[in-house]
C-alpha positions as CSV (number, residue, x, y, z in Angstrom):
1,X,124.6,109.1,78.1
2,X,122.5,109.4,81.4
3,X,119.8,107.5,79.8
4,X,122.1,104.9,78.8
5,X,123.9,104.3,82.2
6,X,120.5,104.3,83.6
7,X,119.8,101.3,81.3
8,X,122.8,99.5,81.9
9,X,123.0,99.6,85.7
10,X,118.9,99.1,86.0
11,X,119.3,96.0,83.4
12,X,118.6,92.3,84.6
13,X,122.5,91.1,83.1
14,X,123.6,89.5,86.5
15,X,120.5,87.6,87.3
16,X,120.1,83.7,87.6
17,X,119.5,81.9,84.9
18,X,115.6,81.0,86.9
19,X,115.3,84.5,87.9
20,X,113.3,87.2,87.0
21,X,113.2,90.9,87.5
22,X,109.6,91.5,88.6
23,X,108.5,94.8,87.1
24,X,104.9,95.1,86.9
25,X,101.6,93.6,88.7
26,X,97.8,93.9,87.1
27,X,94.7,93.4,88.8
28,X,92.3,92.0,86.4
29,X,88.6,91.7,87.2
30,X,87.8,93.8,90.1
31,X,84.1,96.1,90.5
32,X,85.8,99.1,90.2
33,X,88.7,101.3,90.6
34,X,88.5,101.5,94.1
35,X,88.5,97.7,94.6
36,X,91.2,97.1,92.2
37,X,93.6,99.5,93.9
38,X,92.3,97.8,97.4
39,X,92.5,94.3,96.1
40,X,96.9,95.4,94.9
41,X,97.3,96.1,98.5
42,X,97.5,92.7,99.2
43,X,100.3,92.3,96.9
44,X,103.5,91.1,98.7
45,X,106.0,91.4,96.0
46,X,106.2,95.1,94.6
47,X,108.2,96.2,91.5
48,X,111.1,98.0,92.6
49,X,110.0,102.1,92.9
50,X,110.0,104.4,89.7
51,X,111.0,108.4,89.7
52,X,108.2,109.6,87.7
53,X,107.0,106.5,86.6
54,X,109.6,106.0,84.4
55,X,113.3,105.4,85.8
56,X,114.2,102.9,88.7
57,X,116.3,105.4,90.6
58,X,117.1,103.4,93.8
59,X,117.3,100.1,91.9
60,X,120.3,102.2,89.6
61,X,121.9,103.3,92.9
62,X,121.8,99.4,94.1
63,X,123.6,98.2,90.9
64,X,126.0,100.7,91.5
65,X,126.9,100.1,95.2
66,X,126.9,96.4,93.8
67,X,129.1,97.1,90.6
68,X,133.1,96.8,90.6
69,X,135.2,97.5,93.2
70,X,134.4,99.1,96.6
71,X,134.3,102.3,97.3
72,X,133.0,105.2,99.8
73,X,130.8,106.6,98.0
74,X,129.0,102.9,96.8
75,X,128.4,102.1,100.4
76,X,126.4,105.7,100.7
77,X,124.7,104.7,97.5
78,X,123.6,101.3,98.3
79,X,122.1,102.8,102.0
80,X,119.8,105.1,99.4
81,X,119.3,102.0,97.1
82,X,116.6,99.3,96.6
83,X,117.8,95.4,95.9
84,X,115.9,94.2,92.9
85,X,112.8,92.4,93.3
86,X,112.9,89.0,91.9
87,X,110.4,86.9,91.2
88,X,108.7,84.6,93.2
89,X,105.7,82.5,92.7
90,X,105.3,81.2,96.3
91,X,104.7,85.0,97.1
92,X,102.6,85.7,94.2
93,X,99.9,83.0,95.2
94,X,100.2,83.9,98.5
95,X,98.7,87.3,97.3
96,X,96.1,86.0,95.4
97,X,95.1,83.9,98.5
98,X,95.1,87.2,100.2
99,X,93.1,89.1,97.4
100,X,90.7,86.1,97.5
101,X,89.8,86.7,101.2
102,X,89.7,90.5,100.9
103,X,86.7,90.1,98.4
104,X,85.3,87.4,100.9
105,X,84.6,89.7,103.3
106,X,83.2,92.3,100.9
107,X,80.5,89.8,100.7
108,X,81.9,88.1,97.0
109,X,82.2,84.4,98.6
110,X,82.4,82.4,95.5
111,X,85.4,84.8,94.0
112,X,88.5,83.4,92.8
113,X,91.6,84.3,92.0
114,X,94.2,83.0,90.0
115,X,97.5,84.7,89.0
116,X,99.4,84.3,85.4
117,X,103.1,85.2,85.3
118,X,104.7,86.5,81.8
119,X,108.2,86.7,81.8
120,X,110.1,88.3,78.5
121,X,113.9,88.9,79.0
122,X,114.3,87.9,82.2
123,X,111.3,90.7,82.8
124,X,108.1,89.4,84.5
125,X,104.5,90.9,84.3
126,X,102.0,89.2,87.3
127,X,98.1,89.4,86.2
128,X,96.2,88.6,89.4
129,X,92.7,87.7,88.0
130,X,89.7,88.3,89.7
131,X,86.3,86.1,89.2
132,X,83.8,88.0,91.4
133,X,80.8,86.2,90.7
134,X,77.6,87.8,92.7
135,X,77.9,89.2,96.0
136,X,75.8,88.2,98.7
137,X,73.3,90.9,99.9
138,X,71.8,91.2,103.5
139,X,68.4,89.7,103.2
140,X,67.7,90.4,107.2
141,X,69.0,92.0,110.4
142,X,67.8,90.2,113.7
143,X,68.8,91.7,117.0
144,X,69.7,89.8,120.5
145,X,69.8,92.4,123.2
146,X,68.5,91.0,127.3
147,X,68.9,94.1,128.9
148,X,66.3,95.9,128.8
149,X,68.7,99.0,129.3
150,X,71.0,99.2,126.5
151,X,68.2,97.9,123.9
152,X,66.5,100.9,124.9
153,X,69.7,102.7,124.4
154,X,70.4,101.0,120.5
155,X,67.0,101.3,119.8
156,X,67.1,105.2,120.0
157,X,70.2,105.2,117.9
158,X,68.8,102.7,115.5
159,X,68.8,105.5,113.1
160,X,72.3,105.8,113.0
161,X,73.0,102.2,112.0
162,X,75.0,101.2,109.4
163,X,73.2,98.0,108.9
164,X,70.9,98.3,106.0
165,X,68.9,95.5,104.4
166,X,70.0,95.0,100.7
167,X,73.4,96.3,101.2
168,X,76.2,94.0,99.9
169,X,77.5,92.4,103.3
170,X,80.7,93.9,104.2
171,X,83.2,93.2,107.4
172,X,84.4,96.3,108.1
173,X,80.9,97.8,108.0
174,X,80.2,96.1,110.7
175,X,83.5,96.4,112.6
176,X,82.5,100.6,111.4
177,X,79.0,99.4,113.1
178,X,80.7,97.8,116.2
179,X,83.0,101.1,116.7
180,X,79.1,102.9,117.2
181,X,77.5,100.9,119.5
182,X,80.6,101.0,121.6
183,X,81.1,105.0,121.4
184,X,77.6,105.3,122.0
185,X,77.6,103.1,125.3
186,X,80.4,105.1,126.5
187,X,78.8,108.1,125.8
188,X,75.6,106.9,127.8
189,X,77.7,106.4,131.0
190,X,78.8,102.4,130.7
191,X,82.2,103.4,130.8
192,X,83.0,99.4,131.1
193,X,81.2,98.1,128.4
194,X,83.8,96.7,126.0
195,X,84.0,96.2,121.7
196,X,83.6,92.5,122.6
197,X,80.1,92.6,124.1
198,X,79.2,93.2,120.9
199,X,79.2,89.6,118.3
200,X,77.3,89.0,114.7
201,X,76.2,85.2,113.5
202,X,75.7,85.1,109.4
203,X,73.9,82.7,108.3
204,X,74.4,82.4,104.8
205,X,72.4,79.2,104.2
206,X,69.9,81.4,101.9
207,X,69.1,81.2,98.3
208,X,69.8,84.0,95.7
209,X,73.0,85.3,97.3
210,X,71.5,86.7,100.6
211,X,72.5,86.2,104.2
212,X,70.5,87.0,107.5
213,X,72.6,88.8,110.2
214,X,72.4,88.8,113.6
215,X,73.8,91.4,115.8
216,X,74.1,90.2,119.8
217,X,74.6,92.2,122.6
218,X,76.1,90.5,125.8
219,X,75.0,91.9,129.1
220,X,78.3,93.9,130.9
221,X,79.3,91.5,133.9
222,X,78.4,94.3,136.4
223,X,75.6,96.3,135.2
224,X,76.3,99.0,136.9
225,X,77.5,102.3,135.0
């Protein structure tokens, strides 16, 4: 009887005729796990929650709250409840705009991404599907640093360096690489040097999916530790 309440209350009966319950998005395409579950971050619509995987608990609270006439106890319910999720396809390529610029800078700049909606009893399945095509690798790392100081300084944590030729070129390994040179500085006594001292050019203008980075550090306006 639980099962069948459940059911009832959870159902999509009381939706628009153009409306859909959303209750599942697919990423289609991606590397590998990891970048599929990355790439459904970007998601803005999600299917209303599950308990288990299986029943939409706070969904069947909402109907509830929402069901007949009011009472106490419904307006406690619908505080612990979720409003259904319905549908919308403005939002859903929104994401896949969103999806399509997280792979860009994980170095796949010719992916695409389209989306396909199914909808089956007022039900609707969203496939986001990925194209990667071949990411661009780093072909070259060139370095701008004037003083003499703090070149002296990166060079003897070069080691360290995140930057390494053939790697796929990633932005937030060289945000990660940024974050370094910063904590380094500061660690070397130039308590005033700043994140943005620190700028990268790509030049991407390279055959066979390669790009040559430059990493430029600007002088601190005073010098002085």
């Amino acid at each position: 009887m639980l099962s069948s309440l459940l059911w009832s209350s959870c159902s999509t009966r009381k939706l628009q005729a153009n409306e859909a319950l959303l209750v599942r998005n697919n990423v289609i395409g991606a590397a590998d796990g990891v970048q599929q579950e990355e790439a459904a971050t970007y998601i803005r619509q999600k299917p209303n929650g599950k308990f288990f995987g299986v029943l939409r608990f706070n969904l069947f609270f909402y109907n509830i709250a929402n069901n007949g006439k009011p009472r106490v106890y419904k307006q406690k319910l619908k505080n612990i409840g979720e409003a259904p999720v319905i549908l919308d396809s403005v939002q859903s390529a929104y994401s896949a705009k969103q999806i399509n610029q997280y792979l860009f800078s994980k170095g796949y700049f010719n992916n695409t991404v389209d989306f396909k909606t199914k909808i089956k009893h007022k039900k609707a399945k969203v496939d986001y599907i990925i194209t990667l095509n071949k990411p661009y690798k780093i072909d070259s790392i060139s370095y701008i640093i004037v003083d003499n100081a703090i070149d002296s300084i990166y060079k003897s944590s070069g080691g360290e360096s995140l930057l390494k030729r053939g790697d796929n070129y990633d932005e937030n390994i060289l945000q990660q690489e940024q974050e370094r040179i910063y904590v380094t500085m500061r660690n070397k006594g130039y308590y005033k040097f700043l994140r943005q001292y620190i700028t990268y050019k790509i030049d991407s203008g390279y055959q066979n999916n390669t790009v040559s980075l430059f990493l430029k550090i600007e002088n601190p306006p005073n010098k002085n530790k």
